[in-house]
N, C-alpha and C positions, 0 to 999 in steps of 0.2 A: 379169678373171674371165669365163670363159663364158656367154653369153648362156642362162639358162635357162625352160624351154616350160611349167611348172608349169600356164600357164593355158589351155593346149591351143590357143589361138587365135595369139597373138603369143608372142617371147623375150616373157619376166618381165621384164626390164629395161626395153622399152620399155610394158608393161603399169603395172609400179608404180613406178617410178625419179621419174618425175614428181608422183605421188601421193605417195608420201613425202618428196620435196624441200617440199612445198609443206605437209602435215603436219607436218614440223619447222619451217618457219620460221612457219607459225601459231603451235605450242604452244611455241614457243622451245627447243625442246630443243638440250643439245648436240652437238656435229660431233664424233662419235664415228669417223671416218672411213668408208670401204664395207665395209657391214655386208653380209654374204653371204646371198643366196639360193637355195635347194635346188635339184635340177637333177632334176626325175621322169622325164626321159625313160628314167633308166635303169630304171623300169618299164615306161611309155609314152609315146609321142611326143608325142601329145594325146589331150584328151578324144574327138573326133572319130579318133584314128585308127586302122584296117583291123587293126590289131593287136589293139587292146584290142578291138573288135567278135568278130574271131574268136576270142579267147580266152574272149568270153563266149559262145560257141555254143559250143565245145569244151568247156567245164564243162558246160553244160547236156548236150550230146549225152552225152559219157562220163558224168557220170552218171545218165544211163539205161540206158549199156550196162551200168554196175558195177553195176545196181540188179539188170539181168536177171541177168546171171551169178551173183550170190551168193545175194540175197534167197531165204529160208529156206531154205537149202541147209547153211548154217553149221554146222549140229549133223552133218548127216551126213559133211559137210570133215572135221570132227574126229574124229571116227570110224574115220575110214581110217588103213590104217599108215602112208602119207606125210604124215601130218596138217599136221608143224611144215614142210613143204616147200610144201604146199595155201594152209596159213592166213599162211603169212610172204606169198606171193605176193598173198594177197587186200588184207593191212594194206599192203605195199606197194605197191599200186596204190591203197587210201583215200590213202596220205600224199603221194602224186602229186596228187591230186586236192586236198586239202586244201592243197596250196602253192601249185597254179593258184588257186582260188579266194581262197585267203589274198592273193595278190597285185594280185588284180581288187578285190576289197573294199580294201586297203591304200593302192590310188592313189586310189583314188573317195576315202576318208576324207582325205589327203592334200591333194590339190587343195578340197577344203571347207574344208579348216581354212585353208585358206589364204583364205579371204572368205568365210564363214557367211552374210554379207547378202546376197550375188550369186544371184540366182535360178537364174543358169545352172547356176551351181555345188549349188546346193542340191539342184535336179531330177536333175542328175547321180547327185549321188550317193545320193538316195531311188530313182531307177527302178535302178540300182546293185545297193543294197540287196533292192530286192525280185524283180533276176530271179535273184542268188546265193541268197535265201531258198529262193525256189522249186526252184531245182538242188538246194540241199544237204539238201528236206527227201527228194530221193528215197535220201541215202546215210544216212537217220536210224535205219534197221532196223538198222546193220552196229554200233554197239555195244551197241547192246538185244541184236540175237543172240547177239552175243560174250558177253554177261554172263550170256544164261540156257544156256549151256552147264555142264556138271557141272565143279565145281571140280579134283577130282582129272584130266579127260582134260584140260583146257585146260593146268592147271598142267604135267601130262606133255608136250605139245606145244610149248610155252613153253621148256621146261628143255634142250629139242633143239634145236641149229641147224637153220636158221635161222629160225626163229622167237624163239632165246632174245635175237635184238640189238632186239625190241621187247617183254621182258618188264617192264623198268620201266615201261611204257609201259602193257601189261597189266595189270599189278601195280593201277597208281592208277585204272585204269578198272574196275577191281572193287570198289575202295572205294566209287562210287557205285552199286552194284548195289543195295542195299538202299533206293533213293530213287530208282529208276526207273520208269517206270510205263507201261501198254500203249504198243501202238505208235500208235495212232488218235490218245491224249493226248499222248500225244510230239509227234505230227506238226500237233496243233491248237495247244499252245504254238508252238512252232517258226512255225507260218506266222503266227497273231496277231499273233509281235512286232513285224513290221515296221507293224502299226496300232498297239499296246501301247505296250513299253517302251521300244522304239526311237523312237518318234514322240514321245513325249513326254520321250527328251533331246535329241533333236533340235531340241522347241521352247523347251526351257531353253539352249540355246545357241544359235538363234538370237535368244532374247528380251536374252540377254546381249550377246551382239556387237552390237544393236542398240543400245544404253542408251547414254545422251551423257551426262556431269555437267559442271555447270558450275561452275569453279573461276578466281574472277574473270573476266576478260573472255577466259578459253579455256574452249574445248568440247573437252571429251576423251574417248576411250573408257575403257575398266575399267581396263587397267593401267595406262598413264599416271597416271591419277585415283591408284591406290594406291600409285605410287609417291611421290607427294606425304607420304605418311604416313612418308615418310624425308628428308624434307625439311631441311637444318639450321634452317630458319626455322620456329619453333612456329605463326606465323600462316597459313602456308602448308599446315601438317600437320592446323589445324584447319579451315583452307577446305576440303581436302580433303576431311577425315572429314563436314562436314556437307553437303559435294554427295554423297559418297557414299551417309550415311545420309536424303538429302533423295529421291533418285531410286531405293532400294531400298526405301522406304516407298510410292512412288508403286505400286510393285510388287509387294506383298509378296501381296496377292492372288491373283496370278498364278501365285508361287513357290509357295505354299503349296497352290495346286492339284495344280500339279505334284508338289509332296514330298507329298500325302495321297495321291493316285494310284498314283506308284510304291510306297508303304511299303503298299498294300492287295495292291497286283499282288502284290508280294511275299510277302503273307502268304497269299495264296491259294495260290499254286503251293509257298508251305509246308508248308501243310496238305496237299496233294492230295500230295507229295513225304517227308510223315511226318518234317520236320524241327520239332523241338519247342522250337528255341531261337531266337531272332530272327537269330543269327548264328552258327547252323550251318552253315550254307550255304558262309560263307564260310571259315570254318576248314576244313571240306572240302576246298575249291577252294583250299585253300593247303594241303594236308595238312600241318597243324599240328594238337594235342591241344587242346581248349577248354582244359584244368587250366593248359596252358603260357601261352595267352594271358591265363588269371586270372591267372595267375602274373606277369607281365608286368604287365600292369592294373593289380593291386594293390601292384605296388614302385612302380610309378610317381605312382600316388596320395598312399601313404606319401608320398613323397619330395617332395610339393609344397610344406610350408610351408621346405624345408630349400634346394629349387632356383630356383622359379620367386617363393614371395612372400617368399626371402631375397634375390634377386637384385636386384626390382624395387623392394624395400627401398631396396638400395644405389644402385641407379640412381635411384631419386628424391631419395638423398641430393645425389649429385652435380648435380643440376638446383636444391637449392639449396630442395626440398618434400618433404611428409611424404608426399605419394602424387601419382602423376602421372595424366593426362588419357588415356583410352585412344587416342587419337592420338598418343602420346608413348613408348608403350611402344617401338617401334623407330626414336625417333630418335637420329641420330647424337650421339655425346658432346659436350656443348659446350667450345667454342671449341678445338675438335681440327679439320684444315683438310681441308675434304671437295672433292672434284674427280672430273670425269666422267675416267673407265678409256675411253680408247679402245679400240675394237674388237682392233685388234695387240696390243696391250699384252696384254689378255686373254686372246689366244690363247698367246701366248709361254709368260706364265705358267702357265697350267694344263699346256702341250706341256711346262715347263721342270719341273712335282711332277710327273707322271707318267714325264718322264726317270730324274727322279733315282732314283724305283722302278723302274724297270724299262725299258729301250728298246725292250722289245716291246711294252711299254706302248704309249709314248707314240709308235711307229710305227703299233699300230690307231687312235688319235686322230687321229692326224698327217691319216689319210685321210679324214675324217669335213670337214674345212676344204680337202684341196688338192683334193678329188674333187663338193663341193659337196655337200653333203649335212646341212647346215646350215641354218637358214631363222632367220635374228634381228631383224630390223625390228621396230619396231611400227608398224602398218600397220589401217586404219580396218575392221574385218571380219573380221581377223585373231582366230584361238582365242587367248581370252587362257591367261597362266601359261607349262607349258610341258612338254614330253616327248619323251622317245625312245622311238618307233615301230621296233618290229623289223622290220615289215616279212614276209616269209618268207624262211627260210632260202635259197633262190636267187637272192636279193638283197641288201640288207643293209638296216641301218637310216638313219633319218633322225631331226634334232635338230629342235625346235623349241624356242625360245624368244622371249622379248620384250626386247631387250637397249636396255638405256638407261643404261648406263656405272655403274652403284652396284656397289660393294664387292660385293653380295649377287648382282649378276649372274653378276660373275664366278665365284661359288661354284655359282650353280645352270648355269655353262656344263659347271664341274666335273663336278656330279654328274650333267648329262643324259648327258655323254659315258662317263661312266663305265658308266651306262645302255648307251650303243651296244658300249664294247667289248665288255661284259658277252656283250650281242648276238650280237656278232662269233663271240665266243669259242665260244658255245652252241650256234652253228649247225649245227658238223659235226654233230648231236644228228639232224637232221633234222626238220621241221615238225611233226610227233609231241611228239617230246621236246626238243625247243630251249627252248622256255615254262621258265621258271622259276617258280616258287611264290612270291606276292607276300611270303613271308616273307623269302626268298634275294634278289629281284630289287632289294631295295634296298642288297646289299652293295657291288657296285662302285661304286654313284654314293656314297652317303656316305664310300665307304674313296677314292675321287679328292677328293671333299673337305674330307678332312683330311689326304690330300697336300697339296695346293693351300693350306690352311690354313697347316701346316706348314711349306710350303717361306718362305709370306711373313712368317712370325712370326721363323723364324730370320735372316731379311736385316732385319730392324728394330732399327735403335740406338737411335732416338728412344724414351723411355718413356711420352709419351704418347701416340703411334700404338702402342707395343705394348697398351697399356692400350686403346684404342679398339679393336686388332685382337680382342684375346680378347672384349670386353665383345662384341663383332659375332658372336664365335664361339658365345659363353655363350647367347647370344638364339638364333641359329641353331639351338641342342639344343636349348634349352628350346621353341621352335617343334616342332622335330621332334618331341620327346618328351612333353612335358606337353600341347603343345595339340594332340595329335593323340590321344592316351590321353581327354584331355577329347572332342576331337569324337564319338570311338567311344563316349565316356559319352551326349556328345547324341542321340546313333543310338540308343542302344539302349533312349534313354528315350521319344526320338520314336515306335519302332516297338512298342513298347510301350503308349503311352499308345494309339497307332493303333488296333490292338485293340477299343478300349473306341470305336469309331466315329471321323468327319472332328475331324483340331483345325483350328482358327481360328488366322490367322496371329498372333494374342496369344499362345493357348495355345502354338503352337510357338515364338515368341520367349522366353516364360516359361522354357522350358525349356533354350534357348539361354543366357538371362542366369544359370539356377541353376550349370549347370557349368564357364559363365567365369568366373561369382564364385571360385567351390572353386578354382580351377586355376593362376588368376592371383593371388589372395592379395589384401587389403586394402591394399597401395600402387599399383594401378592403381583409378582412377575410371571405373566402366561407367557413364558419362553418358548419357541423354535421344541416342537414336540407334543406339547401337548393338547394341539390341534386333534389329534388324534384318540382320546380319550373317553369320547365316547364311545369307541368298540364295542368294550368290554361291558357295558351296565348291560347285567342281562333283562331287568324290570322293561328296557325301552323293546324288548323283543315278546317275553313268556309275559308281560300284563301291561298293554300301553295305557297310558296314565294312570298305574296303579301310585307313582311315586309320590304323590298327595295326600293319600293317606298317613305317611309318617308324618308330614305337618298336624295335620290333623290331629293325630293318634299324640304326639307330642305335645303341642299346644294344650290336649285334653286332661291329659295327665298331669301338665303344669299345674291346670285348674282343681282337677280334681285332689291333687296334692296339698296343696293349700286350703280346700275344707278338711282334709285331715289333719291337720297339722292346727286348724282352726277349733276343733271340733273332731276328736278321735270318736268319741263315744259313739256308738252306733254306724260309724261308717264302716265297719268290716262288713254286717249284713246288707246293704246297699250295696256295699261294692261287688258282694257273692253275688247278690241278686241280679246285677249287671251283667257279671259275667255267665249266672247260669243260665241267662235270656236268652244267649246264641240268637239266631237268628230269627227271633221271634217278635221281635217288635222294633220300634224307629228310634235314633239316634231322640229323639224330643223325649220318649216315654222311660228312656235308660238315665237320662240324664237329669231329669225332675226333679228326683227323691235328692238331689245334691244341689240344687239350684239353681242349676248353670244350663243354660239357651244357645246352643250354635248356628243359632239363627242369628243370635242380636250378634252385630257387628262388631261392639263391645266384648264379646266371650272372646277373642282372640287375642286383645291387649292383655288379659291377664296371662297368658305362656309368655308372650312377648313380653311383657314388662318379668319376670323371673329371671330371664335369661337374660335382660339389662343391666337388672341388680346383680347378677354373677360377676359383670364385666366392671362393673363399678367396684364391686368389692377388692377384686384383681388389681385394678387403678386404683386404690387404696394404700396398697400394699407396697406398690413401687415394683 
């Protein structure tokens, strides 16, 4: 494997190769074999090099030129008879801009997340931060102008080449017209954040990468630690959960700073932005209908005592109790034989479900492992959990995860990738429109994994690895879907009660334990601890109510699994066609050509009734 520069000083290999050798034989993990690390050069060489220097002068410099040329010029651009010839050349030169700079912030975040604790790393990518701030607040006028242009001459110039190949693009940048506000308030948000809201997840992740628990005579970081809570050994699951909840107690102080801070930022730039609902904002930025997300919200609510506290029912059966230890909830089936997935193994497998759909598939995948653009250790400083970064479209994306050989890795290796082809696929879209809407962008990673699901359920003879395989699957939804529907209910009760002035880290624990109760059902025990628990989800900090879109993204995939499975013929090019839409059209217009509406209240019973039948099959079996 290539020697990669990630850390701009030395190859990566000889940076962390010894620091991880010596990490696993502390914390005993298993020899999962060479586990890959990402290769950034193909942004930049290093943090120090001549490249990235000059590419951060050449944003700065251009734009001040784009600032001179356009700034309040725009209304009388559109004006002119060659309007859609004037205004296409202007977006086309913002979305030039916006890829340089997309790329200069993309490696700064990259290389941090690669050791949040390294100061080097950190300064990097704060002074990073704040000289793209400052360039991009001079291109801040150029959508405020665009949106106060008169509806009918824009939409006229729009409708003409070439300007109409960025009217989608248009289109959703006039939905925020009505929540926009002078240019001076524009411009004083925009520069605050890098003291605001960026500074304070900043210091949520680095208060997290910092945090050691101690789990008998090892010191581990976050994920480690929570991997234990998958432990086949129940002593091990409860060491776990109580160095966990021992060392987020020591902290919750801190946390609870941070979540009163941001949930106030937030509510101020609400008000000042004339949004009236705690999570407006964010259905917005997904252009999705609040009615579809109630709608969604409340099937899934419904569907609790029937999914998640019918399930946990049965799985406490089989542990042999009427309810189990919330450390218990994802452990493995007993005496079913659990063993560390090597690295290969894993790759095979996910390369071998994304074959079976499709080889154009599993050929964008293929490049994501032979081109290095991978990043899986777990490694002391290292962002915990895990993502695919798109990166800009004149690049591509990059994976992270924390891979430690569980059943569950190999699924979320699934769905990061599924994340990058997604990527891939969006890109011709251009930096504009490649973004997909956190509603859409969880389609390819959950529909890879339940290829990947699929492909290993059908190679299984043994019945009770099949049993263990679903019962992994059944948990896997109900994560997705119940407790991610619950955590949108914590948000929206945290940002809520915020309102009414600071909560205390009780009062927000309070409200953390009302919605795990409702969610999880009375065969799970929310024991002394895990009040605390909400610390750590970093979605309630870096995207407040992003967590709904996994319901969503879930439920859809149900759906759309099942016209494949009904009806394979023809659905690869629908489904390419989806994904190569990026962020070009509405969740209604991607989802037509498959016949399925998330609008009707109805589209939601069909994920939910899938994941019914899982649990029936399970209670089947005994």
């Amino acid at each position: 494997m290539t020697p990669t520069t990630d850390h701009g000083l030395l190859p990566a290999d000889a940076v962390f190769a010894p620091v991880q050798a010596a990490y696993r034989r502390q914390n005993r993990e298993p020899n999962l074999g060479t586990l890959p690390e990402w290769d950034l050069t193909h942004l930049y060489p290093s943090m120090d090099a001549p490249a990235f220097s000059a590419d951060m002068e050449r944003a700065a410099s251009q734009a001040l030129d784009f600032a001179a040329t356009y700034r309040g010029k725009l209304a009388d651009i559109a004006a002119r008879p060659n309007a859609s010839v004037a205004l296409h050349a202007a977006v086309a030169a913002y979305e030039v801009l916006d890829d340089l700079m997309g790329r200069i912030m993309s490696y700064a975040g990259l290389v941090y997340s690669g050791d949040t604790t390294d100061p080097q790393r950190a300064k990097f990518y704060g002074d990073t931060q704040e000289r793209i701030t400052a360039a991009s607040t001079e291109l801040l006028f150029f959508m405020l102008e665009l949106n106060r242009i008169d509806d009918k001459v824009l939409d006229a110039a729009a409708s003409a080449p070439p300007l109409s190949h960025y009217k989608p693009w248009l289109d959703d940048m006039r939905k925020d017209k009505p929540h926009q506000l002078d240019d001076r308030i524009e411009q004083l948000f925009h520069e605050k954040s890098v003291t605001g809201r960026a500074a304070w997840n900043r210091l949520f992740d680095e208060t997290i990468a910092s945090l050691r628990f101690k789990v008998g005579d090892q010191e581990l970081t976050l994920e480690p630690t929570l991997n234990k809570l998958q432990d086949s050994d129940g002593k091990v699951r409860k060491a776990g959960s109580e160095a966990l909840a021992n060392v987020f107690g020591q902290h919750t102080r801190t946390f609870a700073l941070i979540t009163n801070t941001l949930a106030k930022d937030k509510d101020i730039q609400d008000k000042w932005r004339g949004f009236t609902d705690v999570a407006q904002s964010r259905h917005l930025a997904n252009r999705v209908e609040p009615e579809v997300v109630e709608a969604l919200v409340s099937a899934v609510r419904a569907a609790y005592p029937r999914l998640s506290h019918r399930y946990y029912a049965l799985k406490a059966g089989w542990f042999g109790r009427t309810e189990l230890d919330f450390w218990d909830r994802n452990a493995p089936l007993p005496k079913v034989e659990q063993r560390a997935i090597p690295w290969d193994e894993a790759r095979d497998t996910v390369l071998g479900a994304y074959e079976t759909f499709s080889p154009r598939l599993a050929g964008i995948a293929r490049r994501f492992f032979d081109e290095n653009w991978i990043d899986a250790p777990v490694r002391p400083g290292k962002a915990p959990g895990a993502f695919a970064h798109p990166t800009v479209p004149s690049a591509h994306p990059y994976v992270l995860i924390n891979y430690q050989g569980k059943p569950r890795d190999v699924m979320t290796l699934a769905h990061e990738l599924g994340h990058g082809v997604h990527q891939v696929m969006a890109a011709h879209n251009g930096a504009l429109m490649a973004p997909t809407p956190l509603t859409l962008a969880e389609t390819a990673s959950v529909f890879g994994e339940m290829l990947t699901f699929r492909r290993l359920l059908d190679a299984t003879t043994s019945q009770s690895q099949r049993k263990a395989m679903l019962a992994s699957k059944v948990e896997d939804m109900i994560n997705t879907v119940v407790r991610q529907i619950a955590f949108y209910s914590f948000e929206r009760k945290l940002h809520e009660e915020r309102k009414n002035g600071e909560l205390t880290a009780d009062a927000i624990s309070d409200l953390w334990m009302s919605v795990q109760a409702e969610s999880l059902g009375p065969a799970i025990r929310l024991g002394p601890g895990y009040e605390t628990f909400w610390t750590y989800i970093p979605h309630f900090i870096h995207s407040p109510f992003y967590v709904y879109a996994y319901a969503f993204g879930d439920c859809l995939v149900n759906s759309l699994y099942g016209v494949y499975e009904r009806s394979a013929e023809g659905f690869q090019d629908r489904y390419f066609a989806l994904l190569a839409a990026g962020g070009t059209k509405h969740h209604s217009e991607v989802l037509a050509p498959f016949g399925l509406d998330a609008r009707d209240p109805a589209f939601w019973q069909i994920g939910l009734g899938l994941i019914e039948r899982m649990i029936i099959e399970l209670e089947q079996m005994g």
